[in-house]
py3Dmol code that shows the C-alpha trace and the ligand (Angstrom):
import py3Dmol

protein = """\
ATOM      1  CA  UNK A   1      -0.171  21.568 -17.674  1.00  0.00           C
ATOM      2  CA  UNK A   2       0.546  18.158 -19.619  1.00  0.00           C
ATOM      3  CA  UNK A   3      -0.550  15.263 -17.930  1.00  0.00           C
ATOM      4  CA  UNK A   4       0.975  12.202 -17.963  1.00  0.00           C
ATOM      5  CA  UNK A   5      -2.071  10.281 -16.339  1.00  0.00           C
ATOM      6  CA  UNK A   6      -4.878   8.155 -17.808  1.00  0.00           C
ATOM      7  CA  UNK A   7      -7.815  10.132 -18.912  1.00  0.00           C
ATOM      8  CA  UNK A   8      -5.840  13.071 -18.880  1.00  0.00           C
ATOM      9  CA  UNK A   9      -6.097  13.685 -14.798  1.00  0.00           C
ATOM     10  CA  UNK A  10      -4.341  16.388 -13.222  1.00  0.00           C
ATOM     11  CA  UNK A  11      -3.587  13.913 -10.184  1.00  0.00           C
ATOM     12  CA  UNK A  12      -3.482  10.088  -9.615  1.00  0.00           C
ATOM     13  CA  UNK A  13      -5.323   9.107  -6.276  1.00  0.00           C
ATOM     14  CA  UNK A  14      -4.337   5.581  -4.451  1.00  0.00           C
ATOM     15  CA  UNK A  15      -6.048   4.895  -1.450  1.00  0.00           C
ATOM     16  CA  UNK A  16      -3.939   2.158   0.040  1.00  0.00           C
ATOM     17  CA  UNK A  17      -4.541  -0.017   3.019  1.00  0.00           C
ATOM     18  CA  UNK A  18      -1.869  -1.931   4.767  1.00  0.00           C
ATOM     19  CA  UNK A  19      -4.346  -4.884   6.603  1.00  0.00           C
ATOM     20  CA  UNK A  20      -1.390  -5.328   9.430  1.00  0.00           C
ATOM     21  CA  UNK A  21      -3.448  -7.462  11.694  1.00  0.00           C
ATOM     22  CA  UNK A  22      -2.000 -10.100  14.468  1.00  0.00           C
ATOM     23  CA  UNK A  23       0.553 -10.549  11.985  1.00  0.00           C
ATOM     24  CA  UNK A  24       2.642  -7.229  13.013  1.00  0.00           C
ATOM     25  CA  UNK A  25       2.619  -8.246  17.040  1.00  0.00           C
ATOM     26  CA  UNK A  26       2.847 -12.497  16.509  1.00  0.00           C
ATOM     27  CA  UNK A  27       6.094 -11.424  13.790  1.00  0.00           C
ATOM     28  CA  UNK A  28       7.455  -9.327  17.073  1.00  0.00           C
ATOM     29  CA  UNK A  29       6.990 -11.944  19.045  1.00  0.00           C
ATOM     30  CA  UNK A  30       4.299 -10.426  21.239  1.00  0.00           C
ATOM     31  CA  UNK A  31       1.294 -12.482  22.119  1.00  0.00           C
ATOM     32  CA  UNK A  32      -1.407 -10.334  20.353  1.00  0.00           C
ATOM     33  CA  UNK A  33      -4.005 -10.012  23.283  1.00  0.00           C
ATOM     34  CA  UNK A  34      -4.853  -7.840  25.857  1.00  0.00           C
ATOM     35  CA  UNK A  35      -2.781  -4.324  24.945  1.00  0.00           C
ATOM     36  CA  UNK A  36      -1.210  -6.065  21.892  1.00  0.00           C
ATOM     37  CA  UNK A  37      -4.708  -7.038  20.452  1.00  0.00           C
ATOM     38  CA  UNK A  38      -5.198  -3.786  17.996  1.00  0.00           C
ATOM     39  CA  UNK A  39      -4.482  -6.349  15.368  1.00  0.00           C
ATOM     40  CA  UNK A  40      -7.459  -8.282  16.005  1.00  0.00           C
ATOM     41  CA  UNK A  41      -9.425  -4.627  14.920  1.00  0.00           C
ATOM     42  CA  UNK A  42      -8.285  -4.856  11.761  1.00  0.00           C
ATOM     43  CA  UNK A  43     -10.464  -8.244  10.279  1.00  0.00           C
ATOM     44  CA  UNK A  44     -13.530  -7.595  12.834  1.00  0.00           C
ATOM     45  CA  UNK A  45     -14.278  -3.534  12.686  1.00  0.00           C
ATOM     46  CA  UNK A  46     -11.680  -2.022  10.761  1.00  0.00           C
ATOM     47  CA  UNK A  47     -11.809  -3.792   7.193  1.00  0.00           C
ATOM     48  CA  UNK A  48     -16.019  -3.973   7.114  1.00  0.00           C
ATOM     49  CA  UNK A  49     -15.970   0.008   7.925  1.00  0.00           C
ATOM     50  CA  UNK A  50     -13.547   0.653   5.312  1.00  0.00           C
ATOM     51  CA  UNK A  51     -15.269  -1.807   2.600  1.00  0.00           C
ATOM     52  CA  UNK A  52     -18.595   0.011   3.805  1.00  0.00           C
ATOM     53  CA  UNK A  53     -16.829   3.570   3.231  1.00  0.00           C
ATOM     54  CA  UNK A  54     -15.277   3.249   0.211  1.00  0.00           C
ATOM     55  CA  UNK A  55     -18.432   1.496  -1.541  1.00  0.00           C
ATOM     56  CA  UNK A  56     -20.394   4.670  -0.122  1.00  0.00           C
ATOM     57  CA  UNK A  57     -17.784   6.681  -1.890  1.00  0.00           C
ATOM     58  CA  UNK A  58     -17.774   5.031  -5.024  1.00  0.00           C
ATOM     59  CA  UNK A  59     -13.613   4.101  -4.869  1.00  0.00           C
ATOM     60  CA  UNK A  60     -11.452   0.901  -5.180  1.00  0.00           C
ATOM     61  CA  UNK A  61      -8.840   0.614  -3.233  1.00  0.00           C
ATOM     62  CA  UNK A  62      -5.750  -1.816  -2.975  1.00  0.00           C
ATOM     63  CA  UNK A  63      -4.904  -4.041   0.438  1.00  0.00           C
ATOM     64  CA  UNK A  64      -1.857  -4.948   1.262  1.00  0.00           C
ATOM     65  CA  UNK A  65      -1.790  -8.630   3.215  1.00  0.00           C
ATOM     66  CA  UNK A  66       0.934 -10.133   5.241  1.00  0.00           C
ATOM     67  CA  UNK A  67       0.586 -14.046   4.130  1.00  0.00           C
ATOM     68  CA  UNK A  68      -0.169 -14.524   8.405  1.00  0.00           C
ATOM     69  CA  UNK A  69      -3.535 -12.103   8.425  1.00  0.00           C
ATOM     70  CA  UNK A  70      -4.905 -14.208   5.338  1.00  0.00           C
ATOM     71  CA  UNK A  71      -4.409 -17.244   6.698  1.00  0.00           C
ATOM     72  CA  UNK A  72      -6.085 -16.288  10.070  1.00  0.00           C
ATOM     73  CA  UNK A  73      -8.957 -14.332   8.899  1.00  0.00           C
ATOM     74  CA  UNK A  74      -9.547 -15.798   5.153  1.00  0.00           C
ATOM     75  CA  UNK A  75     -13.005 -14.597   5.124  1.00  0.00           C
ATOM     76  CA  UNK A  76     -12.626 -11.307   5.605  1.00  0.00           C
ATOM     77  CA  UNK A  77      -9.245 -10.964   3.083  1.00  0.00           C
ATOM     78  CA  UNK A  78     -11.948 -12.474   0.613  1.00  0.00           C
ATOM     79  CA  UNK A  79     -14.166  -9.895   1.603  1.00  0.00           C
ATOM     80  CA  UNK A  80     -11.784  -7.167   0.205  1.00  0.00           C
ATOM     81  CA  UNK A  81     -11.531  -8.763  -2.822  1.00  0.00           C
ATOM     82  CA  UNK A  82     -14.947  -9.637  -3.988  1.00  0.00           C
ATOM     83  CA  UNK A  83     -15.811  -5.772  -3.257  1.00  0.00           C
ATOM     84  CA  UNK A  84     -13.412  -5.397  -6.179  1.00  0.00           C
ATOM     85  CA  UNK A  85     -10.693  -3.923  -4.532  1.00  0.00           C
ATOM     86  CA  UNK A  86      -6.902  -4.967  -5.354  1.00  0.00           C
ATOM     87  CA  UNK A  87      -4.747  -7.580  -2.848  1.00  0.00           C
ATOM     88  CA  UNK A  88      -1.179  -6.834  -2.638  1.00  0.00           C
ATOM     89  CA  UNK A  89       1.611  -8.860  -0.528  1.00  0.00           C
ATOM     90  CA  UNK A  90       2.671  -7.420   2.690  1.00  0.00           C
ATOM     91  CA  UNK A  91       5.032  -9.825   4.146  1.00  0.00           C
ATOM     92  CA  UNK A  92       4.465 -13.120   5.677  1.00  0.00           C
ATOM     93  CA  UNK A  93       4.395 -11.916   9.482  1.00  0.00           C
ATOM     94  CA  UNK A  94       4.878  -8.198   8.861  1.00  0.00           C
ATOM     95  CA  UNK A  95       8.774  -8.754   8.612  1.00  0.00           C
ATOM     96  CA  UNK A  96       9.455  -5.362   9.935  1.00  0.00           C
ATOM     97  CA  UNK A  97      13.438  -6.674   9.569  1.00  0.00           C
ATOM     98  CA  UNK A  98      16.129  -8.057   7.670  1.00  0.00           C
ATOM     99  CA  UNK A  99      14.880 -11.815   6.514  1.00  0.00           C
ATOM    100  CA  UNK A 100      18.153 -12.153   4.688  1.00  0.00           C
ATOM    101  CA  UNK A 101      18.713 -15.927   3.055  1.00  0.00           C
ATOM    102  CA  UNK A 102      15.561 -16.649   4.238  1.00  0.00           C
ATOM    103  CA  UNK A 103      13.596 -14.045   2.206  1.00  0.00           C
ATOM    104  CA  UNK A 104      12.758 -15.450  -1.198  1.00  0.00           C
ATOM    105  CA  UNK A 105      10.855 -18.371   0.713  1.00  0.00           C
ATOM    106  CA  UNK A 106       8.975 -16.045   2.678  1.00  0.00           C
ATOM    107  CA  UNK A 107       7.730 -13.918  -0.091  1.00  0.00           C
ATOM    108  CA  UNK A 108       6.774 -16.893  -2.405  1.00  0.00           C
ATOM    109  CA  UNK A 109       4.904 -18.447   0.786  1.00  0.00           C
ATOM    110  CA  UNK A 110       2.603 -15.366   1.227  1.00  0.00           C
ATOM    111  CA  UNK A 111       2.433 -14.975  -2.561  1.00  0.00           C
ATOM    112  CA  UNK A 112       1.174 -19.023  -2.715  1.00  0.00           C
ATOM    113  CA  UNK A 113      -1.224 -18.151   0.751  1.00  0.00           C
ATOM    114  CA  UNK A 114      -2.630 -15.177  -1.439  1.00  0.00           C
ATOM    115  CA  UNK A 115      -3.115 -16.814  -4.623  1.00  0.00           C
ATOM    116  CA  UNK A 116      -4.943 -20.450  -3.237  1.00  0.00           C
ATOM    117  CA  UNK A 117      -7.354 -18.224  -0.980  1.00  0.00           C
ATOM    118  CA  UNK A 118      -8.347 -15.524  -3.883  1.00  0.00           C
ATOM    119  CA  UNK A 119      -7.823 -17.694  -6.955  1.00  0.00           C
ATOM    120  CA  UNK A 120      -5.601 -14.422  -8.707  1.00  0.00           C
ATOM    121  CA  UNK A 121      -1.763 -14.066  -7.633  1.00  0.00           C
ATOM    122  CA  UNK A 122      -1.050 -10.816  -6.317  1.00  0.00           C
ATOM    123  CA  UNK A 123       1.110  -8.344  -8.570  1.00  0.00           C
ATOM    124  CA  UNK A 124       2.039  -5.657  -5.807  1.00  0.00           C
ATOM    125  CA  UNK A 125       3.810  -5.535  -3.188  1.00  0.00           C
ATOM    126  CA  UNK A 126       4.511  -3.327  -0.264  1.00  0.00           C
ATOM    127  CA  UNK A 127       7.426  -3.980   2.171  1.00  0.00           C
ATOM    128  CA  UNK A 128       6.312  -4.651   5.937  1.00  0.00           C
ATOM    129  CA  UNK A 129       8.073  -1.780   8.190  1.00  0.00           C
ATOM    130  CA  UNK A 130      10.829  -0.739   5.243  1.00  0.00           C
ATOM    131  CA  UNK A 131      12.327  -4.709   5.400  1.00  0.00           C
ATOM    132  CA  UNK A 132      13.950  -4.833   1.608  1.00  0.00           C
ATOM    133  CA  UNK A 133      17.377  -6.344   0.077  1.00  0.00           C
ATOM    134  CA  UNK A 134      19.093  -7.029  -3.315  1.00  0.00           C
ATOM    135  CA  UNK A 135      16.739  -9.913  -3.623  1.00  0.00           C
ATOM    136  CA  UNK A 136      13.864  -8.721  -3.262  1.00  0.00           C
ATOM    137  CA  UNK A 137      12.693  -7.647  -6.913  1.00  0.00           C
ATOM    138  CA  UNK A 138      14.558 -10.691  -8.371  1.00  0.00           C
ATOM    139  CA  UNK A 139      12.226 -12.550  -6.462  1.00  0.00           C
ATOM    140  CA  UNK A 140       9.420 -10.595  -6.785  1.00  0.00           C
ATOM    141  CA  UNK A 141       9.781 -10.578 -10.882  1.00  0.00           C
ATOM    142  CA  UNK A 142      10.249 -14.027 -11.137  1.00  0.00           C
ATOM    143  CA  UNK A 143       6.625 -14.402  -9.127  1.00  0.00           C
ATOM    144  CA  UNK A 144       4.869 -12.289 -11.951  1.00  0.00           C
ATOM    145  CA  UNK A 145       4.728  -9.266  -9.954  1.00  0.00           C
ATOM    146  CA  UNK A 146       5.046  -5.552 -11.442  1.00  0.00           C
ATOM    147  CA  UNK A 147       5.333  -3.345  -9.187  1.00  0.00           C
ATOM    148  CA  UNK A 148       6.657  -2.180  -5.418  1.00  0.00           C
ATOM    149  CA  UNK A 149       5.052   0.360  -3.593  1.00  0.00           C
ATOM    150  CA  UNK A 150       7.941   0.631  -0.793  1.00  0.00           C
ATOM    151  CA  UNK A 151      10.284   3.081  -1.840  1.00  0.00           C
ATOM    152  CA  UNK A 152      10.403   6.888  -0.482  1.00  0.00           C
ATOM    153  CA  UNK A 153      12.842   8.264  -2.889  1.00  0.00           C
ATOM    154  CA  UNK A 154      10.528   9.785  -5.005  1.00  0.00           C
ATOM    155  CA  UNK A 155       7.085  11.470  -5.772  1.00  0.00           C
ATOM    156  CA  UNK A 156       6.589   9.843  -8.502  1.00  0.00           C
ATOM    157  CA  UNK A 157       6.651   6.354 -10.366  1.00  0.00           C
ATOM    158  CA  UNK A 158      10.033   5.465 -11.795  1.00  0.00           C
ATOM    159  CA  UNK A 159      11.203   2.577 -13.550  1.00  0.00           C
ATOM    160  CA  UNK A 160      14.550   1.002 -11.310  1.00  0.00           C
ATOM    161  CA  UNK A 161      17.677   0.192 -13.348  1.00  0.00           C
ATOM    162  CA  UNK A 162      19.236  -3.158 -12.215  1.00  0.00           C
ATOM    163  CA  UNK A 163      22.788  -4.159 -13.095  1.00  0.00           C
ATOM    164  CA  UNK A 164      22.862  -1.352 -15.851  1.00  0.00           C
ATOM    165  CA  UNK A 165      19.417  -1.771 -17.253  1.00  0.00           C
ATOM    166  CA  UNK A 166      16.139   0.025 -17.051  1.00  0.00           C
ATOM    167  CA  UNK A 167      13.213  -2.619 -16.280  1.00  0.00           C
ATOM    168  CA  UNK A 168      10.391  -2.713 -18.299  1.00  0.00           C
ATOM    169  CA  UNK A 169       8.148  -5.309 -17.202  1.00  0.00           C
ATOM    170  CA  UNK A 170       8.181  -3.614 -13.152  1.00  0.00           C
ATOM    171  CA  UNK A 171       7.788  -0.357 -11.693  1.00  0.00           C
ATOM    172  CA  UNK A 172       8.175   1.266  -8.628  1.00  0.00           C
ATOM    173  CA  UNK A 173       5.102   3.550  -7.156  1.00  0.00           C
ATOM    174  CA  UNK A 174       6.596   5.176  -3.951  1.00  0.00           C
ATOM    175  CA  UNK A 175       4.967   5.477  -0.785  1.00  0.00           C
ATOM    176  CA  UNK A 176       5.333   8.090   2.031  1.00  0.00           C
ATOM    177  CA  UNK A 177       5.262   6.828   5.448  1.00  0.00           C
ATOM    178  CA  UNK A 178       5.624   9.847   7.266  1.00  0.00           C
ATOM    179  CA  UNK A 179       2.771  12.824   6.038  1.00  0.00           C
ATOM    180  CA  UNK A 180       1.137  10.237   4.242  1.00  0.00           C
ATOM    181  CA  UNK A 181       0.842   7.329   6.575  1.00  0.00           C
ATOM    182  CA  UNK A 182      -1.610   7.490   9.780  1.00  0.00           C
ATOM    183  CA  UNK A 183       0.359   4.922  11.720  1.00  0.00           C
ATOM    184  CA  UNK A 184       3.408   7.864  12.579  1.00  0.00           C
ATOM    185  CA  UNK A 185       0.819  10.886  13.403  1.00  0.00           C
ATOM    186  CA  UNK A 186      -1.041   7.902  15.775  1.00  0.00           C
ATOM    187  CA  UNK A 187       1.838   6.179  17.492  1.00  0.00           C
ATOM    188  CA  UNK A 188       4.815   8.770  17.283  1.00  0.00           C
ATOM    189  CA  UNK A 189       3.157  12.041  17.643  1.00  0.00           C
ATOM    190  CA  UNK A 190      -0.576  11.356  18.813  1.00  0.00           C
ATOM    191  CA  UNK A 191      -1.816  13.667  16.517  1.00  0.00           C
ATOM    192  CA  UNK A 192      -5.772  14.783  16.932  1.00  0.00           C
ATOM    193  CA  UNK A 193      -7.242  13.042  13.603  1.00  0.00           C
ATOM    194  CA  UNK A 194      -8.565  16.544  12.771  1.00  0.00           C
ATOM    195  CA  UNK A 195      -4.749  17.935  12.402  1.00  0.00           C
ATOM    196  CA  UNK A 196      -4.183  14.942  10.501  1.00  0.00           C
ATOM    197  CA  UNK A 197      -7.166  15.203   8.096  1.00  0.00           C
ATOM    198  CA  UNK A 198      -5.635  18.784   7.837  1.00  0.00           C
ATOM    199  CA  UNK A 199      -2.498  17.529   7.144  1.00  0.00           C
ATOM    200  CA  UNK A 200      -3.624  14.865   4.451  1.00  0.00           C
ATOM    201  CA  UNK A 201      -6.117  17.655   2.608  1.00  0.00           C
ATOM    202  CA  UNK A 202      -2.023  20.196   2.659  1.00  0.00           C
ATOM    203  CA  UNK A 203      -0.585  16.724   0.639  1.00  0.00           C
ATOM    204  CA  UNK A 204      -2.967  16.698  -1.750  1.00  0.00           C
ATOM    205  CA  UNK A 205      -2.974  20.272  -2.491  1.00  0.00           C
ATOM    206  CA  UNK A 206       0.399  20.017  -3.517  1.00  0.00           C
ATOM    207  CA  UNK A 207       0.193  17.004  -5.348  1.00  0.00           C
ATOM    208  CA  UNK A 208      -3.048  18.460  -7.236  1.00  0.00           C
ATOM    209  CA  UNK A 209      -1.001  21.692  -8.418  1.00  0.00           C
ATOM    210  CA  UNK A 210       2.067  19.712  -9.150  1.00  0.00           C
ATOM    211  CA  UNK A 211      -0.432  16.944 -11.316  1.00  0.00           C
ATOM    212  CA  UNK A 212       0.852  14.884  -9.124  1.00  0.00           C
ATOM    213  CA  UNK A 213       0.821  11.129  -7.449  1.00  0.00           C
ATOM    214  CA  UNK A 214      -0.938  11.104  -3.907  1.00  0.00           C
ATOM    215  CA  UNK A 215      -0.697   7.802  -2.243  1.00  0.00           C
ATOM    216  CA  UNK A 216      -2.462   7.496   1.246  1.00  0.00           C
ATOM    217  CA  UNK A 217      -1.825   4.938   3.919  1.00  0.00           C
ATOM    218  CA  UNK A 218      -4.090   3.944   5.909  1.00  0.00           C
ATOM    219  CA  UNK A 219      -4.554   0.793   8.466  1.00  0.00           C
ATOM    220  CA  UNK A 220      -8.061  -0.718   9.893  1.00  0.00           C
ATOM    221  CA  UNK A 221      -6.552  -1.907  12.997  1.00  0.00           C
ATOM    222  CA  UNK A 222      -6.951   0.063  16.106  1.00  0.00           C
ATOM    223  CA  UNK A 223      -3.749   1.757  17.969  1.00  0.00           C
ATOM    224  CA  UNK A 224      -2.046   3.026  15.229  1.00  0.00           C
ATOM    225  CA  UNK A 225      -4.501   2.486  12.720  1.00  0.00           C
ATOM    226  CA  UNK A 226      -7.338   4.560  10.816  1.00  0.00           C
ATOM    227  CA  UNK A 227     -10.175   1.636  11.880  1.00  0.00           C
ATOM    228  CA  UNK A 228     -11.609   3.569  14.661  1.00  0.00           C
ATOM    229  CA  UNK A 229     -15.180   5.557  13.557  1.00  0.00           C
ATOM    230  CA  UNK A 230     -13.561   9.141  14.415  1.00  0.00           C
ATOM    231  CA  UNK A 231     -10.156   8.343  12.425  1.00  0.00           C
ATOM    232  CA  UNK A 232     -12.000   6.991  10.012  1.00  0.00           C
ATOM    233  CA  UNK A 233     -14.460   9.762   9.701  1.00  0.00           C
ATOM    234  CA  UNK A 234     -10.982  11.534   9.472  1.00  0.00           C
ATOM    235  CA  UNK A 235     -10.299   9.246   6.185  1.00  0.00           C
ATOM    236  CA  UNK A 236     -13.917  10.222   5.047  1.00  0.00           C
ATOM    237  CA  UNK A 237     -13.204  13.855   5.066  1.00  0.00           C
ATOM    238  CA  UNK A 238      -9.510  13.759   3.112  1.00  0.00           C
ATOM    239  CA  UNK A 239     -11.968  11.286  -0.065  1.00  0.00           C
ATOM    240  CA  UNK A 240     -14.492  13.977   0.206  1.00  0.00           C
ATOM    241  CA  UNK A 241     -12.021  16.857   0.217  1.00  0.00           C
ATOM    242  CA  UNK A 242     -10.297  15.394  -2.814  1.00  0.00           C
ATOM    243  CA  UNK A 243     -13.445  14.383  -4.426  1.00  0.00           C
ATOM    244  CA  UNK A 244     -14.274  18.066  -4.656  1.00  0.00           C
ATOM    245  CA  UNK A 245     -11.667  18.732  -6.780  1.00  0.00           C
ATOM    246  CA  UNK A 246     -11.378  18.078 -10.859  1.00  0.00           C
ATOM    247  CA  UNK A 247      -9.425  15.572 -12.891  1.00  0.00           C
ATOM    248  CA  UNK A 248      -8.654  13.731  -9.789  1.00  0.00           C
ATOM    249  CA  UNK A 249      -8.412   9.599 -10.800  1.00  0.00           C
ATOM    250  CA  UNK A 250      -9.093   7.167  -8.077  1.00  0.00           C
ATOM    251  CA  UNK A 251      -7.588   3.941  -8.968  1.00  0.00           C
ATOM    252  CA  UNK A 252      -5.894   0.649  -7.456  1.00  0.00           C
ATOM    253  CA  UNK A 253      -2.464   0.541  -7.596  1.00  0.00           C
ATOM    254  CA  UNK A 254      -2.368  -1.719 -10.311  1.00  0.00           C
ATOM    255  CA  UNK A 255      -3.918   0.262 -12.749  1.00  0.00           C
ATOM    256  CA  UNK A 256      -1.375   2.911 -11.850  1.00  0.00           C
ATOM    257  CA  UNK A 257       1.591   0.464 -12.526  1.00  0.00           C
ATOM    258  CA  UNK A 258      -0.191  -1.070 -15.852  1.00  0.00           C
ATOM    259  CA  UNK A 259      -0.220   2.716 -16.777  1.00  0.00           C
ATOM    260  CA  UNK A 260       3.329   3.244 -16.202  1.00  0.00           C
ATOM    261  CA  UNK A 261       4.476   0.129 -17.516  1.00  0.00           C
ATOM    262  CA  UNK A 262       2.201   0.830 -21.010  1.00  0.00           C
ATOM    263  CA  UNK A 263       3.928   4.375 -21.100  1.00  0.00           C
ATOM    264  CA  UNK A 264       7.136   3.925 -20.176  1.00  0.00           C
ATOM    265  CA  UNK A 265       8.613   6.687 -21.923  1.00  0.00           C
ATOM    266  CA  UNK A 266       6.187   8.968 -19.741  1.00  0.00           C
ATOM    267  CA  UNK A 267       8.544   8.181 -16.056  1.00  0.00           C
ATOM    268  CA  UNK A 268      11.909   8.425 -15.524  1.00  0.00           C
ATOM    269  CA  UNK A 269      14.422   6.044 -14.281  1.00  0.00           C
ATOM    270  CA  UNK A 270      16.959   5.750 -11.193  1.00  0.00           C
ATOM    271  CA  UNK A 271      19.787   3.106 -10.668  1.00  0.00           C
ATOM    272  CA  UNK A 272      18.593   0.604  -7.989  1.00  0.00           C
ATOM    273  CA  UNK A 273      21.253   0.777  -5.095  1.00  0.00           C
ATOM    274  CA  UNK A 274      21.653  -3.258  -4.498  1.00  0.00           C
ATOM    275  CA  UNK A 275      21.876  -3.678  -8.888  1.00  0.00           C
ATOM    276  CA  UNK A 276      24.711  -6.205  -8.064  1.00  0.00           C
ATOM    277  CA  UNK A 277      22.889  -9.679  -7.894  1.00  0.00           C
ATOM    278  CA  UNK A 278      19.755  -8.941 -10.358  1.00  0.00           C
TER     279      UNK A 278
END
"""
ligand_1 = """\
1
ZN
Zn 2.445 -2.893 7.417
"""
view = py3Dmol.view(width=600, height=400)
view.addModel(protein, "pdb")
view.setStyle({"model": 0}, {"cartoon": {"style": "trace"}})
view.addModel(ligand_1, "xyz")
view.setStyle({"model": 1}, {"stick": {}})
view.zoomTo()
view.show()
């Protein structure tokens, strides 16, 4: 099989966390204490167990932070980043819904929040709960960002084409929020984390014999999240699993977006469906 990774990998690994602390309850309007305080997880247990596990596993990983999280729990965003793992945006309060006019000053305020707290502007950028529009990569592009790890049209990277042309200077990396993502198998379905694990190890199996793209999401919080020590453990099992296998890369998404962008030729395109007002 040709590869079209770095290094000649049979299969790109990112191991992506979406932080989605108070953030996702305050943008819902919910006071986040007593049973709306899983957020609170997130900075406290969820991000040092994840910074301790991936260090034990020797991986870098990329964070995605809604502008809100940062500003309430600086120290432990920082804390992510001097590890040497990659800070994405994630929203301002986890805008799980249409911002409309109101959305190009919400991404440029978490990008500004992001950039004054780690010194380096974020160049990714993951949508909070699927909120996108035709303004969103204009925006996005004219921040300095290069990539969007949102879309769940695809398996692989692609480059969008907007108002007739193929971008080269931003790609999208697609995400899969329903096997891939622990938040649906914990809130929707209450899945044991051992069926998930099992489920996670099935994804990667295909992705391995199809040299493929596996992006995981995961979230430190509790509730939903992968913060918990048995979910976690859960987490631990899926690195190991993969670990065991060769030609696997682990990288940050923005290596994997550098990559694409360096070899365009390599990924394919597809017409972006709001192309009119790029
Ligand atoms: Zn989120």
């Amino acid at each position: 099989m040709t590869s079209r990774w770095p290094q000649d990998a049979r299969c790109v690994v990112n191991i992506t966390v979406d932080f989605d602390g108070l953030s996702n309850e305050t943008g819902k309007k919910l006071l986040p204490i007593g049973k709306y305080s899983h957020g609170r997880y997130s900075a406290k247990r969820g991000v040092p167990r994840f910074l301790e596990l991936f260090e034990r596993l020797g991986i870098k990983a990329t964070f995605y932070v809604p502008g809100y999280d940062a500003e309430c729990f600086p120290a432990a965003v920082r804390s992510i980043a001097d590890a040497g793992h990659e800070i994405g945006a994630h929203g301002y309060l986890h805008e799980a819904y249409d911002l409309g006019e109101e959305e190009p000053f919400y991404l440029r305020k978490t990008h500004k929040i992001l950039t004054d707290l780690l010194g380096a502007s974020p160049v990714g950028w993951r949508n909070p709960g699927g909120g996108k529009s035709d303004l969103t990569i204009k925006v996005l592009r004219e921040l300095g960002y290069i990539y969007d790890s949102s879309e769940k049209a695809a398996d692989f990277p692609y480059f969008p084409v907007v108002a007739g042309q193929r971008l080269r200077d931003f790609v999208n990396l697609p995400d899969n929020t329903s096997s891939l993502d622990d938040a649906p198998f914990y809130r929707d379905s209450m899945t044991p984390p051992s069926e998930v694990c099992e489920q996670w190890k099935a994804e990667f199996d295909t992705a391995y014999a199809e040299g493929g793209y596996y992006d995981l999401i995961v979230h430190p919080r509790s509730g939903f999240g992968s913060g918990g020590p048995t979910r976690a453990k859960a987490l631990e099992n899926v690195i190991l699993y993969i670990q065991r296998h060769p030609g696997v890369l682990f990288q940050r998404q923005v290596e994997t977006a550098r990559w694409c962008l360096q070899n365009p030729d390599l990924w394919p395109e597809r017409t972006h469906p709001w192309s009119g007002r790029q």
